[in-house]
C-alpha positions as CSV (number, residue, x, y, z in Angstrom):
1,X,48.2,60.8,78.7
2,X,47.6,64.4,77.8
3,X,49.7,67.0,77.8
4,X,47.8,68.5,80.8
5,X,47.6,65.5,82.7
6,X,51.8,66.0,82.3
7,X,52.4,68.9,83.6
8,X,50.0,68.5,86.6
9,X,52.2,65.3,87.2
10,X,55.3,67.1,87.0
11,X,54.6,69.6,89.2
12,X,53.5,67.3,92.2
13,X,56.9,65.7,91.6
14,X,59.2,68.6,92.3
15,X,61.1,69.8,95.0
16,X,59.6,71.9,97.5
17,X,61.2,73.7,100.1
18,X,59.1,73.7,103.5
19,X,59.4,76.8,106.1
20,X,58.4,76.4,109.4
21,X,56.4,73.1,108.6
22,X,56.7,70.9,111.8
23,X,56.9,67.1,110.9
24,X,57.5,65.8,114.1
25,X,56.1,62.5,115.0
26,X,53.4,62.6,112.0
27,X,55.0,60.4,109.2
28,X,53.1,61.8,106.5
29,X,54.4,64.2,103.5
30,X,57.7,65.7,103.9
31,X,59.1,64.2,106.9
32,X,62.7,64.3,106.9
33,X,62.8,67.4,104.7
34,X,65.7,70.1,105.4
35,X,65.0,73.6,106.4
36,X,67.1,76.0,104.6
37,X,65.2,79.4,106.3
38,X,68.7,79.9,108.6
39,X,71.2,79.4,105.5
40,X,71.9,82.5,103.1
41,X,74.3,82.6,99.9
42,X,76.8,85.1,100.0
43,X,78.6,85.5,96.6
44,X,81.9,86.3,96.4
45,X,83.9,88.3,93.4
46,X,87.1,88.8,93.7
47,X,87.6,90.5,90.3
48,X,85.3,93.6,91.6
49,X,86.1,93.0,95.3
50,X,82.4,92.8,96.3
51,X,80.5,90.8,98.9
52,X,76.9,90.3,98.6
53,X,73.9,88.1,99.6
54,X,71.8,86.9,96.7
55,X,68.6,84.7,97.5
56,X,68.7,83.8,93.9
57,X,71.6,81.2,94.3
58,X,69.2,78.9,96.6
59,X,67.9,78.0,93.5
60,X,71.0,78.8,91.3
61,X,69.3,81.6,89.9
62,X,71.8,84.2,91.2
63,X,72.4,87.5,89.3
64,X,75.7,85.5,88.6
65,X,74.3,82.5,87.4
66,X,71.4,84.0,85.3
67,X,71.9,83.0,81.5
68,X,74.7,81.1,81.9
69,X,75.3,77.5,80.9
70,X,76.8,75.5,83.3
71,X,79.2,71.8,83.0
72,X,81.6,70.5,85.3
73,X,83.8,70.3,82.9
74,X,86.9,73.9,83.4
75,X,87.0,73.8,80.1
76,X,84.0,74.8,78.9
77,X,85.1,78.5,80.2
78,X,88.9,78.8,79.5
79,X,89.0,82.8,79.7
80,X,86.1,82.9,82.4
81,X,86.6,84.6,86.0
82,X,86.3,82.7,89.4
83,X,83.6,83.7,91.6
84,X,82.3,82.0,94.6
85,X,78.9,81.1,96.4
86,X,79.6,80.4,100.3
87,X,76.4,78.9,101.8
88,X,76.5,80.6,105.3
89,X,74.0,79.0,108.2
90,X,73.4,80.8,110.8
91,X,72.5,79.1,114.6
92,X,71.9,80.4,118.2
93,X,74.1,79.6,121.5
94,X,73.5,81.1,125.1
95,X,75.6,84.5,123.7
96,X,73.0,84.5,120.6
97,X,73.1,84.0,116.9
98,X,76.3,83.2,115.2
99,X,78.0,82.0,112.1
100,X,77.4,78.4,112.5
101,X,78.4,77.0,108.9
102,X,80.5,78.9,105.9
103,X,81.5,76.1,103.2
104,X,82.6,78.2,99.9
105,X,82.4,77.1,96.2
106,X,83.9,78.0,93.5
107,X,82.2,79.0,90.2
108,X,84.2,79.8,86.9
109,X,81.6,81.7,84.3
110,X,82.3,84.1,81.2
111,X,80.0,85.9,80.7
112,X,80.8,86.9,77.2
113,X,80.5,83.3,75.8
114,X,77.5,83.0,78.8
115,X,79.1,79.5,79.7
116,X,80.6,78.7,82.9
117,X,82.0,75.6,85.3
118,X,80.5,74.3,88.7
119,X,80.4,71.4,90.3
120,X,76.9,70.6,91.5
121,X,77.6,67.4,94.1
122,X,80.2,70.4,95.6
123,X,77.5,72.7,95.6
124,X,74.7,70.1,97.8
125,X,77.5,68.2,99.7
126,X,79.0,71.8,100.8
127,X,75.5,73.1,101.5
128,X,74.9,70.2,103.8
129,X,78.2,70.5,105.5
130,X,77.2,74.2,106.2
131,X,73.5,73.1,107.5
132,X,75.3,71.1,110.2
133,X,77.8,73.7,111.2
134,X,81.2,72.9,109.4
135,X,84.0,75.3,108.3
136,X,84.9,74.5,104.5
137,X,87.4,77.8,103.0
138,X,90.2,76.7,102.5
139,X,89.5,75.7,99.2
140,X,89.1,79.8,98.8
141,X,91.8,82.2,97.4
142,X,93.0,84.6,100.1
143,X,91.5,87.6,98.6
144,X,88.3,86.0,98.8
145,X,88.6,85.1,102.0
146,X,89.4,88.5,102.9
147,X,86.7,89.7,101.3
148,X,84.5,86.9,102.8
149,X,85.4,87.9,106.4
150,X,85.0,91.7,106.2
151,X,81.7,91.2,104.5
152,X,80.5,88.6,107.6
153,X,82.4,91.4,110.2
154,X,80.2,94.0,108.9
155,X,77.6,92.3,108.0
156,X,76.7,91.8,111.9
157,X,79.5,92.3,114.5
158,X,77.5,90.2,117.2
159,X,77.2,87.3,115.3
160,X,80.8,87.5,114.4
161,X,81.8,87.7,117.9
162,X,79.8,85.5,118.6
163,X,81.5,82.4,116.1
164,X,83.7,80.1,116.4
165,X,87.5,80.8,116.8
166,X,88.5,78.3,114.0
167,X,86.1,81.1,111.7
168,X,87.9,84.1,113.2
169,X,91.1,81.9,112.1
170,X,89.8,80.4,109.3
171,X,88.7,84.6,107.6
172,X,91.3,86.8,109.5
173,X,90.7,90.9,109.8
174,X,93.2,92.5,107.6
175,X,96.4,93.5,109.0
């Protein structure tokens, strides 16, 4: 096989994320995939006190992530800094769009050695959980949290309103 005939192979075997690709009722390619269009990453750092959405985690290619090696092993990064990616989904009810799912995970990188820990079943299994709506912070540090809420407050007060009380609970305002 040549080395062309390789990488034309490889590429119909990756992963493809569909957006607004009805496979109702058709069978054929792609049926049962996920649609992530409603579900942003917000990354979390608690050591500049900044909340931010960064596209580039969907794929961990996050501004974070960039150039850093990553093992599941907290080792690997004894003198790194904890950061977090919270996959966010957002649904609509009869009062409108609201946070529907906010599962956070932890990320331990430093940068200077470019090496960092994550856990990548956390990362899927806590991106699923948010696609179907659950609440997963409490895993979080309560800076983060508070840093979490007051960026999804601000972020858009409607939706906030508009979310479940156990999330209001869950991220309170600062007293």
């Amino acid at each position: 096989m040549s080395s062309n005939d390789q990488s034309n192979n490889k590429k119909k075997n990756q992963f493809t994320i569909l957006k607004d690709d009805s496979t109702d009722g058709h069978g054929g390619y792609g049926v049962g995939s996920v649609s992530l269009e409603n579900m942003s990453p917000v990354m979390i750092d608690p050591n500049e006190g900044e909340a931010y959405i960064d596209m580039g985690a969907m794929h961990a290619r996050s501004k974070l992530e960039r150039r850093i090696k990553f093992k599941p092993d907290r080792d690997i990064a004894p003198n790194g800094k904890t950061f977090w990616i919270v996959w966010v989904t957002v649904a609509h009810n009869e009062n409108g769009p609201y946070y529907a799912g906010v599962t956070g995970c932890e990320m331990v990188i430093d940068h200077e050695t470019r090496r960092g820990y994550k856990s990548l079943p956390e990362h899927v299994n806590n991106m699923d959980k948010s696609l179907k709506g659950k609440l997963v912070v409490e895993n979080m540090d309560d800076p983060s949290k508070q840093l979490l809420g007051d960026f999804l407050r601000s972020h858009n007060a409607d939706m906030w309103a508009n979310s479940s009380d156990d999330l209001k609970a869950a991220l309170p305002a600062e007293q």
